[in-house]
DRENPA-3360 file (N, C-alpha, C; in nm, 2 decimals, always signed):
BEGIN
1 = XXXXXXXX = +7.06/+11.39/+12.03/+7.19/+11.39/+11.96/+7.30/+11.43/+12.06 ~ +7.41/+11.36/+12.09/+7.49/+11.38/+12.15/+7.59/+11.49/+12.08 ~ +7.67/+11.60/+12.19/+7.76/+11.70/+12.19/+7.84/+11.68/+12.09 ~ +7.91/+11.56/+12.06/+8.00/+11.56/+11.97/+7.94/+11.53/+11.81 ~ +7.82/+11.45/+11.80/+7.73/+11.47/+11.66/+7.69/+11.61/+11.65 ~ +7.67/+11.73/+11.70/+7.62/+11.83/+11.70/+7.78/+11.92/+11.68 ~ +7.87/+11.88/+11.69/+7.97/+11.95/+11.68/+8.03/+11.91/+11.52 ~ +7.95/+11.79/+11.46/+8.00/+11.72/+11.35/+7.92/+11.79/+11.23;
9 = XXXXXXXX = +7.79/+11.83/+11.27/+7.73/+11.91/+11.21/+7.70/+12.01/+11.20 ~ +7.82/+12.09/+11.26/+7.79/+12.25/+11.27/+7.89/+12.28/+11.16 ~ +7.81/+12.40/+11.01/+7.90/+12.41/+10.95/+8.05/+12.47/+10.94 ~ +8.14/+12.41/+10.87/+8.23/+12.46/+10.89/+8.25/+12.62/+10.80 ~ +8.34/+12.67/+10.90/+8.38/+12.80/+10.78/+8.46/+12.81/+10.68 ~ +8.41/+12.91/+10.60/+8.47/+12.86/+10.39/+8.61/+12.94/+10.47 ~ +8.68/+12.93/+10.36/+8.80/+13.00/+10.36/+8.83/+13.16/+10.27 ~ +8.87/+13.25/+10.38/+8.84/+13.39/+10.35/+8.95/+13.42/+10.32;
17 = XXXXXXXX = +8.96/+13.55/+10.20/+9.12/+13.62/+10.18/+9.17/+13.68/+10.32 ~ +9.30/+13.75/+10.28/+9.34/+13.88/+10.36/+9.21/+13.99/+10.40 ~ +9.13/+14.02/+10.29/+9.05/+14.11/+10.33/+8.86/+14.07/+10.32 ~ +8.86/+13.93/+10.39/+8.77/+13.90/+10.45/+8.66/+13.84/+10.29 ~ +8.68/+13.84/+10.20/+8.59/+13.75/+10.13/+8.65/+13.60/+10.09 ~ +8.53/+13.53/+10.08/+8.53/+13.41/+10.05/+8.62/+13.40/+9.91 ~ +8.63/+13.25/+9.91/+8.71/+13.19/+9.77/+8.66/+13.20/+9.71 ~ +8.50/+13.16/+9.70/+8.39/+13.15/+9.59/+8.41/+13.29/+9.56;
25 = XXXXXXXX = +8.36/+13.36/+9.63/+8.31/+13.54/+9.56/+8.46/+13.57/+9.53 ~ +8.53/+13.58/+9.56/+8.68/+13.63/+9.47/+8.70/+13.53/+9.36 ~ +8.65/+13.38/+9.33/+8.65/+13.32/+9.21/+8.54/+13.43/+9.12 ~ +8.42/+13.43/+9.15/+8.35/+13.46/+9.07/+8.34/+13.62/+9.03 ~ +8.41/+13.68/+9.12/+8.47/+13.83/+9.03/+8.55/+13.84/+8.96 ~ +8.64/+13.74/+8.97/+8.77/+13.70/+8.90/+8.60/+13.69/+8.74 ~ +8.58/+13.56/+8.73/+8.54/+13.51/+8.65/+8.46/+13.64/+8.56 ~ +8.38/+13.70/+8.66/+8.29/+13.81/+8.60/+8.36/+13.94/+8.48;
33 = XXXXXXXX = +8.53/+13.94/+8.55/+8.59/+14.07/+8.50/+8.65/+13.97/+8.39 ~ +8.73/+13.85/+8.39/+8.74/+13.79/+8.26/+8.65/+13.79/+8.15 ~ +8.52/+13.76/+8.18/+8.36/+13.75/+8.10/+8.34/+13.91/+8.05 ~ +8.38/+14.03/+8.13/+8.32/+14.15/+8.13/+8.47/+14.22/+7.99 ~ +8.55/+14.16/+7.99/+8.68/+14.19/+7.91/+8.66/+14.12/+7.79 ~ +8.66/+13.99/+7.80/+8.60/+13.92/+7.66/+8.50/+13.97/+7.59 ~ +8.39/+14.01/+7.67/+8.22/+14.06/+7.59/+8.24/+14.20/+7.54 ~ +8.31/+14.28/+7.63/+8.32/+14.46/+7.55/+8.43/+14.51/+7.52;
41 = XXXXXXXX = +8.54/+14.41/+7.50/+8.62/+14.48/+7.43/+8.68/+14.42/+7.27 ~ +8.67/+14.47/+7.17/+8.72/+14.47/+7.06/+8.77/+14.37/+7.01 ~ +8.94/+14.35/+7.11/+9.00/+14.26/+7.08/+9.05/+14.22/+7.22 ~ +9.04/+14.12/+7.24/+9.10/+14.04/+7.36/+9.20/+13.96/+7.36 ~ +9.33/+13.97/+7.43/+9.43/+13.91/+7.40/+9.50/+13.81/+7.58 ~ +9.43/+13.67/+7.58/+9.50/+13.64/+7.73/+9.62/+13.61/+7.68 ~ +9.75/+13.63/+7.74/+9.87/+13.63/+7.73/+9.97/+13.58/+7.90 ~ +10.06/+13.54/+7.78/+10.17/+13.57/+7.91/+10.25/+13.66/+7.89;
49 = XXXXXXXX = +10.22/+13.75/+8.00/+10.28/+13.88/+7.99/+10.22/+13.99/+7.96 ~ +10.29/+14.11/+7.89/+10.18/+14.19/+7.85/+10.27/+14.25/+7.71 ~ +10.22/+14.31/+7.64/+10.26/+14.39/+7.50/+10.40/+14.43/+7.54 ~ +10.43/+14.49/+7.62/+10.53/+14.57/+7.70/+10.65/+14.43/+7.73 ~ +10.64/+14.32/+7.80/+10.70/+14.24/+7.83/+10.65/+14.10/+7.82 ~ +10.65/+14.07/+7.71/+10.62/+13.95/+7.69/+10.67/+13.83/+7.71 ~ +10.60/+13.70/+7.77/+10.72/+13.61/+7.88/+10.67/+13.48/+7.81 ~ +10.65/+13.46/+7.64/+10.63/+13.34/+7.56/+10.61/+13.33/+7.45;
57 = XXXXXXXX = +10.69/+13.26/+7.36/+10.69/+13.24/+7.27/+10.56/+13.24/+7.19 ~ +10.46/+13.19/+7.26/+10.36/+13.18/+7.16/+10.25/+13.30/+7.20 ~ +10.25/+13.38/+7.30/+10.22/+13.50/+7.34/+10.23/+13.56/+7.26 ~ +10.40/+13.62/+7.18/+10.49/+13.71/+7.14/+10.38/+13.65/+6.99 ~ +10.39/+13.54/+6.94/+10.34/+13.51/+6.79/+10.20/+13.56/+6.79 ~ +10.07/+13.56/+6.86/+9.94/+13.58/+6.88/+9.96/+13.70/+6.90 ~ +10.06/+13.81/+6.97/+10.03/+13.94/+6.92/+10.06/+14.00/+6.80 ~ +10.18/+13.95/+6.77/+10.24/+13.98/+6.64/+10.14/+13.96/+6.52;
65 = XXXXXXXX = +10.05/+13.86/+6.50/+9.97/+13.84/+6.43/+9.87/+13.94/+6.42 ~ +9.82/+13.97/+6.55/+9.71/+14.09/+6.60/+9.81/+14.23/+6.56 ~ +9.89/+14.30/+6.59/+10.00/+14.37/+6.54/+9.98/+14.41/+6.38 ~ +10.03/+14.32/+6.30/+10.02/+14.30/+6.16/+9.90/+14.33/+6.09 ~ +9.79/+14.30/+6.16/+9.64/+14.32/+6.12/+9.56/+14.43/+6.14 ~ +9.63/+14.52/+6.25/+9.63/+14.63/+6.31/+9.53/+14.65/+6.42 ~ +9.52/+14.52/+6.44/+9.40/+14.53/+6.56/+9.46/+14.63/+6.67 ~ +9.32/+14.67/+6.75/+9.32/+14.73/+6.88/+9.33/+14.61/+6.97;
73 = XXXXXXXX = +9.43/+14.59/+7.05/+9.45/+14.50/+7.13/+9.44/+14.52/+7.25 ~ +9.34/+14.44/+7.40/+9.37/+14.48/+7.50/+9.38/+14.34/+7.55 ~ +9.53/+14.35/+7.61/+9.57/+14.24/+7.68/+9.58/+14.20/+7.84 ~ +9.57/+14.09/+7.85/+9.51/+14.05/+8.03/+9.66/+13.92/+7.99 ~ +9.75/+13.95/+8.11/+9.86/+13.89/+8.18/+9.77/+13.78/+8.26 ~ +9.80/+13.65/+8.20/+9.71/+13.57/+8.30/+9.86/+13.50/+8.41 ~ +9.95/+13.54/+8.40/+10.07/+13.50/+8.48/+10.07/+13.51/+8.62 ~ +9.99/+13.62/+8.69/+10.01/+13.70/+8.82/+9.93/+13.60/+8.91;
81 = XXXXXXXX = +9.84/+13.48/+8.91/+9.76/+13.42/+8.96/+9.68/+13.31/+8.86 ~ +9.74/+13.19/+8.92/+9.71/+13.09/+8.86/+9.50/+13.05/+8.83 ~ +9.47/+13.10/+8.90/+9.36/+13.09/+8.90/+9.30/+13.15/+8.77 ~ +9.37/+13.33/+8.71/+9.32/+13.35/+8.63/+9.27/+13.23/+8.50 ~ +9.39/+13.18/+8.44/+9.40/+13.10/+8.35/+9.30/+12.99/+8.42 ~ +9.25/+12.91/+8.49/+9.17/+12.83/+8.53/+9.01/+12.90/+8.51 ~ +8.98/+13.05/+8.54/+8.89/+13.11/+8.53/+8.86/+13.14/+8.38 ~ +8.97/+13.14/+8.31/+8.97/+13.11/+8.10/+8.91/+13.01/+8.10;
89 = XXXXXXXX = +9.04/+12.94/+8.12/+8.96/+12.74/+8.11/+8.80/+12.74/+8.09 ~ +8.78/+12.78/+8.19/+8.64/+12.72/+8.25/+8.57/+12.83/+8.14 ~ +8.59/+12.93/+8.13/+8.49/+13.01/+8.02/+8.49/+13.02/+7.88 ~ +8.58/+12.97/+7.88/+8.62/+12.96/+7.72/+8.64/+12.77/+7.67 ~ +8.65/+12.71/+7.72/+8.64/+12.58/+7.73/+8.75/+12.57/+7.63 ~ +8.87/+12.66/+7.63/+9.01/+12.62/+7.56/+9.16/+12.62/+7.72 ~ +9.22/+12.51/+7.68/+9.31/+12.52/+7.77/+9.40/+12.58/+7.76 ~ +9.48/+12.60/+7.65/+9.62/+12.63/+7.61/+9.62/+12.80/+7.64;
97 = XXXXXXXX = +9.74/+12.86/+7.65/+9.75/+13.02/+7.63/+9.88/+13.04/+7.55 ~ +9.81/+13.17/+7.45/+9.77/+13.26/+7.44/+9.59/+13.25/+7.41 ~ +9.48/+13.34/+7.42/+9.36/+13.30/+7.36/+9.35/+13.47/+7.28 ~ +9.30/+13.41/+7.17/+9.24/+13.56/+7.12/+9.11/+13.60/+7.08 ~ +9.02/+13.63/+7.14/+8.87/+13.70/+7.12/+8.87/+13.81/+7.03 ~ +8.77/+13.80/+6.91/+8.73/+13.92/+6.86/+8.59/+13.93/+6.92 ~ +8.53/+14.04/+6.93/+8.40/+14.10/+6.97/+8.33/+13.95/+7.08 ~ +8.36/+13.90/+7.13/+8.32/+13.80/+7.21/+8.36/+13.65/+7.22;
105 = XXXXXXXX = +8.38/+13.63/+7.04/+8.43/+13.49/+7.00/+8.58/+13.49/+7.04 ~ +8.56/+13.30/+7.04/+8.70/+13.29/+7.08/+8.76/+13.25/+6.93 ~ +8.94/+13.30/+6.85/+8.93/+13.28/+6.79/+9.00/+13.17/+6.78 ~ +9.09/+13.17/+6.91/+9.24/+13.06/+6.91/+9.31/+13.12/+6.98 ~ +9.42/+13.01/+6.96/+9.56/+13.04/+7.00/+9.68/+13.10/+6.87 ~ +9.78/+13.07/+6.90/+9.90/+13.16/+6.84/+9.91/+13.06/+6.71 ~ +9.91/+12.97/+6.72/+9.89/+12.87/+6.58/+9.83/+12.96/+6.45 ~ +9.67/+12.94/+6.54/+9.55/+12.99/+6.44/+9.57/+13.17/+6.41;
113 = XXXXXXXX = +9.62/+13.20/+6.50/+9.59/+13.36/+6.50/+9.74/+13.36/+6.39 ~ +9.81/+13.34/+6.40/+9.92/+13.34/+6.29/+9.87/+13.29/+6.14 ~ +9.87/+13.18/+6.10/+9.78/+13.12/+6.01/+9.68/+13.19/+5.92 ~ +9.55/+13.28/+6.06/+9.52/+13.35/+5.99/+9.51/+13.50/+5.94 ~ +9.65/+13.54/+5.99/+9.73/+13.66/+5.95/+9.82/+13.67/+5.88 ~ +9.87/+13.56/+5.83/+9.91/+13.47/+5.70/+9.85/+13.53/+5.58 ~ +9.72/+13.44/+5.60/+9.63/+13.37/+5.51/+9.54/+13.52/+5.46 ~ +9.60/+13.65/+5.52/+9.42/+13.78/+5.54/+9.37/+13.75/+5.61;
121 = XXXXXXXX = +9.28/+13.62/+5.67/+9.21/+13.61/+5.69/+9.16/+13.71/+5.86 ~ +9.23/+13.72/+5.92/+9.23/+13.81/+5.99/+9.16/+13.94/+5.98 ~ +9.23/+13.99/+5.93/+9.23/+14.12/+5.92/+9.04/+14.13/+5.81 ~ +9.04/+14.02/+5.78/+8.90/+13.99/+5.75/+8.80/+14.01/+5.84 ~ +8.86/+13.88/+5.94/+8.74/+13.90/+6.03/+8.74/+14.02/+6.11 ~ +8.82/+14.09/+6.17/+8.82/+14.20/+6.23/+8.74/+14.29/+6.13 ~ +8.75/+14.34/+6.01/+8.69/+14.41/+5.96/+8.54/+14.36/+5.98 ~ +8.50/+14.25/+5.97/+8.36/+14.19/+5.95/+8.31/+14.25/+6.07;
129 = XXXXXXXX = +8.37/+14.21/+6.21/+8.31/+14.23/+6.30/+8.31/+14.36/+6.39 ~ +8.49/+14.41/+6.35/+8.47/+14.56/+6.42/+8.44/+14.67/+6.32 ~ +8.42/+14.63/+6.17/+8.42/+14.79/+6.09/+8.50/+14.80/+5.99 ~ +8.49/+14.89/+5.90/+8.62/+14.88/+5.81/+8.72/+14.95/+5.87 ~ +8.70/+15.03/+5.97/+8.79/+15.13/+6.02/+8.87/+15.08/+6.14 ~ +8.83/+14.92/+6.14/+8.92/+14.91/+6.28/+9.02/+14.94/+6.38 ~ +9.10/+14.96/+6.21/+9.27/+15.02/+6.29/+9.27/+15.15/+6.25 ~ +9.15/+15.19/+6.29/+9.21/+15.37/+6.28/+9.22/+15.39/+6.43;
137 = XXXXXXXX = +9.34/+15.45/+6.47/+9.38/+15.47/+6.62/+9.33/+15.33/+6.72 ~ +9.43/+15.21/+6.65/+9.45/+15.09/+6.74/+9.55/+15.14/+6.82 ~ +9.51/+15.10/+6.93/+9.59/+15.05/+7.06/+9.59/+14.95/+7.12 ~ +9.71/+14.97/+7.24/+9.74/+14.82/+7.30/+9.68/+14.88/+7.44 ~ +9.60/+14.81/+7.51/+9.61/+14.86/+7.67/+9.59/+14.71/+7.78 ~ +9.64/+14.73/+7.86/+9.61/+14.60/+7.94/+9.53/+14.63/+8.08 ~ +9.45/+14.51/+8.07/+9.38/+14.51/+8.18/+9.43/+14.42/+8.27 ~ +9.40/+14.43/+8.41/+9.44/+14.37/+8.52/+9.30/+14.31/+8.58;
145 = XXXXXXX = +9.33/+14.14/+8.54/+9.15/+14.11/+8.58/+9.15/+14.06/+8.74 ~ +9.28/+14.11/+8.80/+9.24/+14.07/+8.95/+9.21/+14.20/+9.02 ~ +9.23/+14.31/+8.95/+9.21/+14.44/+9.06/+9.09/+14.51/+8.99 ~ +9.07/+14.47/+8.85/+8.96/+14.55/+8.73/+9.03/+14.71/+8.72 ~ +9.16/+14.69/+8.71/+9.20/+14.84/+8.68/+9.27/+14.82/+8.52 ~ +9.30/+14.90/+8.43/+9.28/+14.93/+8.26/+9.38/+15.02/+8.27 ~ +9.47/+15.01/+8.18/+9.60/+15.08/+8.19/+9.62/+15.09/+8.03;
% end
């Protein structure tokens, strides 16, 4: 094998952050803390923005709905890195944002989560799945699924 085939197959190097990890392993902690926020918390809210400053229309309606129902809401700003929302996509197999999870499921977007805060139906399922006591001492808190810090 000549020098320059041997130089054709020597692998190349992946592409590392600022602080030395690969794309893959920063996708898939990304992925893991999105997965790890959908599975144990209550209520899951991807949004643009956060409770505090909300930056869309249909954001502002999917909390408002959650709001009115008295869910415990913990919201993830998928705005700060495109990737997040790509790391939804791919887990949730829905594209649009806002998404709203009760106890793991996905329920929808701001459409449905309105509709069924409308309809009771909400505040149904929450009860079904978190308790009859859901909204006793709801809060809002946001998580940050690029650093895993909870505020």
């Amino acid at each position: 094998m000549s020098e320059s085939e041997q130089k054709l197959e020597a692998p190349s190097a992946k592409p590392t952050t600022p602080g030395g990890q690969t794309a893959g392993t920063q996708a898939s902690q990304l992925a893991g803390r999105i997965k790890d926020v959908i599975e144990n918390e209550p209520v899951a809210l991807f949004m643009k923005g956060t409770p505090q400053f909300v930056m869309c229309g249909n954001s502002s309606r999917a909390l408002e709905a959650l709001r009115a129902a008295g869910a415990p809401v913990t919201a993830v700003d998928i705005l700060p890195d495109p990737s997040i929302r790509q790391e939804l996509a791919e887990l949730s197999g829905w594209p649009t944002i806002p998404q709203v999870f009760v106890k793991g499921e996905l329920v929808g977007g701001a459409d449905i989560a309105q509709e069924l805060a409308e309809s009771g139906d909400l505040r149904t399922i929450l009860e079904e799945k978190l308790g009859a006591g859901y909204s006793d001492g709801a809060e809002e808190r946001v998580v940050d699924v690029l650093s895993g810090t909870r505020a």
